[in-house]
C-alpha positions in Angstrom: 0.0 0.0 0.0 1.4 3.3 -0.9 1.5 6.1 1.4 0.0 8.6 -0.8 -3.2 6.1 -1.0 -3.1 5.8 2.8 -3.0 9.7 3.0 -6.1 9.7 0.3 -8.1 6.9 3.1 -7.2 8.8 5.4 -8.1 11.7 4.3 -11.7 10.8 2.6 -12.4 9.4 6.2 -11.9 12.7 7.9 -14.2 14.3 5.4 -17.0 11.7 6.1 -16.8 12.6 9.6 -16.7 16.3 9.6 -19.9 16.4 7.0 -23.3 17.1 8.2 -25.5 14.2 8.7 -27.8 15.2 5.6 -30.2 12.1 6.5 -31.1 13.7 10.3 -34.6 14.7 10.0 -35.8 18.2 9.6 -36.8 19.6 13.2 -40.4 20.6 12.9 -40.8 20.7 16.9 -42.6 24.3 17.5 -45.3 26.9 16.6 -45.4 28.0 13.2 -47.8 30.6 11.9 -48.5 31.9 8.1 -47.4 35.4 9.0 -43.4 35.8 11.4 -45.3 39.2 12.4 -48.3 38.0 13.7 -47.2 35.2 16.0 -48.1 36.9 18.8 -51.8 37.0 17.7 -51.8 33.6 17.0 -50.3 31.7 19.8 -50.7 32.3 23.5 -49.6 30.6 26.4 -52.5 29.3 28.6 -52.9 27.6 32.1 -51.1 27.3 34.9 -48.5 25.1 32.6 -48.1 28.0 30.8 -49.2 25.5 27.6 -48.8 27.0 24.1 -51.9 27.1 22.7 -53.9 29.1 20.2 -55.1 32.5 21.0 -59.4 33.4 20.3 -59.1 35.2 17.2 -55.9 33.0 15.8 -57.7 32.3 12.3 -57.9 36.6 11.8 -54.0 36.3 12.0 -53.8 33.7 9.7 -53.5 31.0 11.7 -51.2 28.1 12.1 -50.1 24.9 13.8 -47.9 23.2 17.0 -46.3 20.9 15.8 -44.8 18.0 18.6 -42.9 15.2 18.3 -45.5 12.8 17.5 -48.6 15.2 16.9 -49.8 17.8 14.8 -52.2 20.7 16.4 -54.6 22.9 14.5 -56.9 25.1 16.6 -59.7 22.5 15.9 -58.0 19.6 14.9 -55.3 16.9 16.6 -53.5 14.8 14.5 -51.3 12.0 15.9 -48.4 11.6 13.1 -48.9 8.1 11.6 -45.5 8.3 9.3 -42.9 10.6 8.0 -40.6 10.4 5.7 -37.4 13.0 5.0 -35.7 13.5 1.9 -33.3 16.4 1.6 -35.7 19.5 1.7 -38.7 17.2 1.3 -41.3 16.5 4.4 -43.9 13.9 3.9 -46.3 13.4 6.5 -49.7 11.1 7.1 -51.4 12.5 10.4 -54.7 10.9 11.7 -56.5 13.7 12.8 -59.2 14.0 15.0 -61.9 17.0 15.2 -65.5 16.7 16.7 -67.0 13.8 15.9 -64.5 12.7 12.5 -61.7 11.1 11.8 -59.2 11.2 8.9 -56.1 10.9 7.4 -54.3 14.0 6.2 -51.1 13.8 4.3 -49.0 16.7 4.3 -45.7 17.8 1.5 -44.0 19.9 3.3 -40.6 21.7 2.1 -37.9 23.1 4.4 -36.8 26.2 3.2 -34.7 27.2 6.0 -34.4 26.4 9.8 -37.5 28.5 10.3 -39.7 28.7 7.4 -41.3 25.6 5.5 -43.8 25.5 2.6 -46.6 23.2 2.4 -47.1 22.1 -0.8 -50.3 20.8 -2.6 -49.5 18.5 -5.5 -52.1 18.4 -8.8 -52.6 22.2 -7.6 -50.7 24.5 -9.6 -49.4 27.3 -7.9 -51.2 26.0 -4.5 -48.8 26.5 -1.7 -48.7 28.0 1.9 -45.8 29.2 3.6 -45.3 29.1 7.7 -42.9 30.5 9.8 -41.4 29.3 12.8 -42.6 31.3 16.0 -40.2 32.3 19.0 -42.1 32.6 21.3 
């Protein structure tokens, strides 16, 4: 074995371990509102837990959703994840929700756009697509 090949191993194996872990799952853990600005108006914290919920008016605002590790929380609607599936920017999920007195399944394409913005996408709908914004609050 050559020495310049061991340097080249050697090397290539360093870079595997310093690169990002690309396959980690996009972190989707948070509040997340159609407008940055009007978080605020949408969310509030509620209870002696101090629970993040949504406020009276939220839909005015534009709305939004909580989403938690397994769930997925609308201001009517609670949707326990069933499956999700990451690739690169790409966010598929199947929630079962739950709201009143029905049940169904909901299937989300989501796209990450940065740490704190996604788009939800709506395939066979041309032009269809709703951005949200993570909230920090």
């Amino acid at each position: 074995m050559s020495s310049g090949w061991r340097h080249g191993a050697i090397l290539a194996a360093s870079l595997v371990v310093a690169l990002p872990d690309f396959a980690a799952a996009f972190d989707l853990t948070g509040a997340w509102a159609t407008s940055a600005e009007q978080c605020r108006k949408v969310f509030a914290h509620k209870g002696r837990a101090n629970q993040l919920t949504f406020s009276n008016f939220s839909g005015v605002y534009g709305g939004g959703f909580i989403a938690e590790p397994d769930r997925l929380r609308g201001k009517f609607e609670n949707c326990k994840i069933k499956s999700r599936k990451d690739d690169g920017q790409n966010i598929n999920i199947i929630v079962g929700c739950a709201s009143g007195i029905m049940v169904s399944n909901v299937q989300f394409f989501l796209k990450a756009v940065d740490d704190d913005t996604i788009t939800r996408q709506f395939p066979g709908i041309e032009g269809m697509e709703v951005n949200y914004h993570r909230c920090k609050i």
